[in-house]
N, C-alpha and C positions, 0 to 999 in steps of 0.2 A: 363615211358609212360604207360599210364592205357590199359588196354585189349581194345580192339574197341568193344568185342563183352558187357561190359559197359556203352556204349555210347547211347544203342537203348533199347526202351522198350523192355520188356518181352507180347509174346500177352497174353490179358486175356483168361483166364480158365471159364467156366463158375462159378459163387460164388466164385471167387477168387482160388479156391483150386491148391493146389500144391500136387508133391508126397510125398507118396506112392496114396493117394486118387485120382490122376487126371493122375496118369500112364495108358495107354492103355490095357496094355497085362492085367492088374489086373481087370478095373475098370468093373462094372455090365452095366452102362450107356453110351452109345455115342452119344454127341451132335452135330447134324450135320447144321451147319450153311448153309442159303440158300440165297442169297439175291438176289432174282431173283423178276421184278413183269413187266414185257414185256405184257404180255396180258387184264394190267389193263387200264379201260376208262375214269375215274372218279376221284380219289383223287389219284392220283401215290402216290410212298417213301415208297412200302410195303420192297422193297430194301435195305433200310436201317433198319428193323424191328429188324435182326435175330443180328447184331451190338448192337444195342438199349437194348435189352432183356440180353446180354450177359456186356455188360457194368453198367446195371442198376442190375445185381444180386451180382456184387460184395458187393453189401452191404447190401446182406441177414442175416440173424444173421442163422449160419447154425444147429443151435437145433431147432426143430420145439417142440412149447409148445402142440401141437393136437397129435404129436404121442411120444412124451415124449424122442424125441433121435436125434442125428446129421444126418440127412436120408443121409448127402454126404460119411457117412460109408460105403454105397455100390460101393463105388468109381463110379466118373461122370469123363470121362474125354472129352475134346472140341477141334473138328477137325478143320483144317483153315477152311473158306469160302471157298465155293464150286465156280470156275472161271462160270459165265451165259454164257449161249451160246443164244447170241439176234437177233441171223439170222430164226430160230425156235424155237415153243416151243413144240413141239413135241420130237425136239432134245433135249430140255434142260430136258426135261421129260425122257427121258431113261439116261440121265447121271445120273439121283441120282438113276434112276433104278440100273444102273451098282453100283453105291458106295453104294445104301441100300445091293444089294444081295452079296457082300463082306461082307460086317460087320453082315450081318444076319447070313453068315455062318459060321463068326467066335464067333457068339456066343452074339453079342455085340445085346443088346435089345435099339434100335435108337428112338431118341428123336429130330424128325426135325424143325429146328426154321426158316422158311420163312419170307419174301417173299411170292409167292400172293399162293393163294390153288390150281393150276395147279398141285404142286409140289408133293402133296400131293400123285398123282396117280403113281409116281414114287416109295415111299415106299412101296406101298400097292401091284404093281405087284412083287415087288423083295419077301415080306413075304406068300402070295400067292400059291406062285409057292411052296411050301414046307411046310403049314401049312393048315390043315383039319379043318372043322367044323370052318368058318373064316368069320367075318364079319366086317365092319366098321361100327362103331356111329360118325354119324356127329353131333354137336354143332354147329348151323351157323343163322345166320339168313333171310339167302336166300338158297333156295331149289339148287342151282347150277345142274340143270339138264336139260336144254337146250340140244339139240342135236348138237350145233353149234351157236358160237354168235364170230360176225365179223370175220364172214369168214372162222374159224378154228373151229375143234372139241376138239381141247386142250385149250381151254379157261378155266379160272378159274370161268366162269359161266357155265362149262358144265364139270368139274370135277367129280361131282358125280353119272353124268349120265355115264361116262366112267368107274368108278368103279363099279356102280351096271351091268356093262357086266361083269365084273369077279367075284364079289360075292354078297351076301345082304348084305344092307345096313338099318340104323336106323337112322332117323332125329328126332333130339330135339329144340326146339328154335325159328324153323321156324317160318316168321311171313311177308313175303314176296314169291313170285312166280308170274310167269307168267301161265297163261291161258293152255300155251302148256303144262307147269311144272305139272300143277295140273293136266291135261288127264291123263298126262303118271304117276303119284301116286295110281289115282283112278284103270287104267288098269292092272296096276302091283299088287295092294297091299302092297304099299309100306309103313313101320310102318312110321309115321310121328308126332310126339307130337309139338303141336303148342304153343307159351304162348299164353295168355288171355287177355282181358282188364286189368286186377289187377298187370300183370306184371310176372305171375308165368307161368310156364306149367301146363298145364291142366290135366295132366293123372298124378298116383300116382308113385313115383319113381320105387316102385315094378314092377310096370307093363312096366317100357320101360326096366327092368333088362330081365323081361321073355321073351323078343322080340328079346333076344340078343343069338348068339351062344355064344357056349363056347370060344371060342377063339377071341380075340376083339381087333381091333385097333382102335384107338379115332383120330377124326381130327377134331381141337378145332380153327374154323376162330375166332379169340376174337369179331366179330361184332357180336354174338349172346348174349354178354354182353349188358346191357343197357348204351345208349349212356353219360348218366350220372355219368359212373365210368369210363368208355371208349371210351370217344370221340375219338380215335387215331386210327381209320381204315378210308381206302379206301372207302367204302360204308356203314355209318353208317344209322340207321335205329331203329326208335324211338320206347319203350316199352320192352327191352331185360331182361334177366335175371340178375340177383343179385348175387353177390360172393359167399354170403353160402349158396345158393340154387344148384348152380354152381357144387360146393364144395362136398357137401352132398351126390349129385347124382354123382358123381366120386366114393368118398368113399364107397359107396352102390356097385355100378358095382364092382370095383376092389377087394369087398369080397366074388362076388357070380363068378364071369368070371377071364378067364387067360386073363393077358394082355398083347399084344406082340406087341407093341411099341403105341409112339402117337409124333402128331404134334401141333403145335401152329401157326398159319399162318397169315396173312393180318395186322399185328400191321403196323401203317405210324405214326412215330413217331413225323412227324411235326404238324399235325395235331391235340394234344394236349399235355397237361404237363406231365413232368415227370413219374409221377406216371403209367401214363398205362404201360411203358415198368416194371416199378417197378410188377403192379399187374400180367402181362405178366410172367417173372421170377419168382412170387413167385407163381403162378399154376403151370409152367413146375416142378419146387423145390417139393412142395406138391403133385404133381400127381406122381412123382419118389418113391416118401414116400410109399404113398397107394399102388403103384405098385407092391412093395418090402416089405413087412413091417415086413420079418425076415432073410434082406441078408445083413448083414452089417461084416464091415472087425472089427478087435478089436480096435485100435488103431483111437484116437479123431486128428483131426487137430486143432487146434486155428484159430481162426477169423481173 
């Protein structure tokens, strides 16, 4: 009689990896799967995203031609999905509070795949509370700084305004906001880089680097992408940035600032083809690159 425990799939690892590279106690990366989007109004199945991203990197090819090496050498390893709590999202917000500031203490540099960008403020107070000189860069293409939208202040429209209570923040991308959003940018001084008619940001990469503390977490909603590589969010919104522009201004950051962790948020994977969960997976893949780009273990996996 065969083993039962041959009967059932193996779950995926993100990029397929197995050990030594996708063991815990070793690996540099932990992916933390979220597939929460309770507080969205408009295209739901951001739910499905952090699945989506995790089933569409199995077939990364794991050498990256831009840094000339297997970046999964720093070992990535991928936790279950996190169970939603949909009675709150306040509640659902300090449980990855709780599981960021575990793995933050152990060491593990977290890589959150969402579900909607509420979520987002759950990493950000667990690193927080233990790291100095701390800032978040958002990538989005709405300001998310509402004080309250339907009813809650944990809304994934008012995510950012909950974070800049605990630290500065830098916006990129932005290209939407409401009226209240812009007061409270102008009152604060808030850094804000917009794109333009032509499709680019307007200020020179340098300058959103020098805006930045030393220490930085990135929270990447993919709708700050142009809807024409990424049609696959919840509120898409026409004019976004471009992949190697994207790309560029990552690698920039990540050689003048320490990075200590980042998220990828609002992919809805029904809402277009394949590919976005594909381009989704290969910026998480590539941003772990640049992140890292001399921690890697000896030994190669195969594909």
């Amino acid at each position: 009689m065969r083993n039962s425990a041959d009967l059932f799939f193996t779950p995926q690892n993100f990029a397929g990896l197995t050990p030594p590279q996708a063991d815990f106690q070793t690996a540099t990366v932990v992916v933390l799967p979220v597939p929460y989007d309770s507080t969205t109004e408009w295209h739901s199945g951001a739910r499905e995203g952090p699945q989506a991203i995790i089933s569409a990197s199995q077939y990364l090819e794991l050498y990256d031609m831009e840094l000339g090496r297997e970046i999964c050498q720093i070992g990535i390893h991928t936790l279950p999905e996190i169970e939603p709590i949909l009675s709150s999202p306040e509640n659902m917000i300090q449980r990855v509070y709780h599981i960021a500031r575990d793995l933050h203490q152990q060491g593990k540099f977290i890589t959150m795949l969402g579900g909607e960008h509420s979520l987002s403020l759950g990493v950000v107070r667990a690193l927080k509370e233990t790291i100095q000189d701390f800032c978040v860069l958002q990538l989005d293409a709405h300001a998310d700084l509402r004080d309250e939208y339907t009813g809650t202040k944990y809304s994934h429209a008012c995510v950012m305004r909950r974070i800049f209570e605990l630290c500065p923040i830098v916006q990129v991308g932005i290209r939407s906001l409401s009226q209240e959003e812009q007061r409270f940018i102008e009152e604060n001084n808030i850094h804000l880089f917009q794109v333009s008619t032509s499709g680019s940001v307007t200020t020179p990469p340098e300058q959103i680097v020098s805006s930045l503390s030393e220490n930085v977490y990135i929270s990447i909603d993919l709708d700050v992408f142009d809807p024409s590589i990424m049609p696959a969010v919840g509120t898409p919104e026409p004019g976004g940035m471009q992949w190697y522009e994207v790309l560029n201004l990552l690698k920039l950051i990540c050689l003048h600032k320490h990075i200590v962790g980042f998220d990828l948020v609002e992919l809805c994977p029904r809402e277009g083809p394949g590919s976005c969960a594909f381009l989704a997976a290969k910026l998480a893949y590539k941003l772990m690159g640049y992140a890292f780009p001399g921690n890697f273990q000896q030994e190669s996996p195969s594909n």
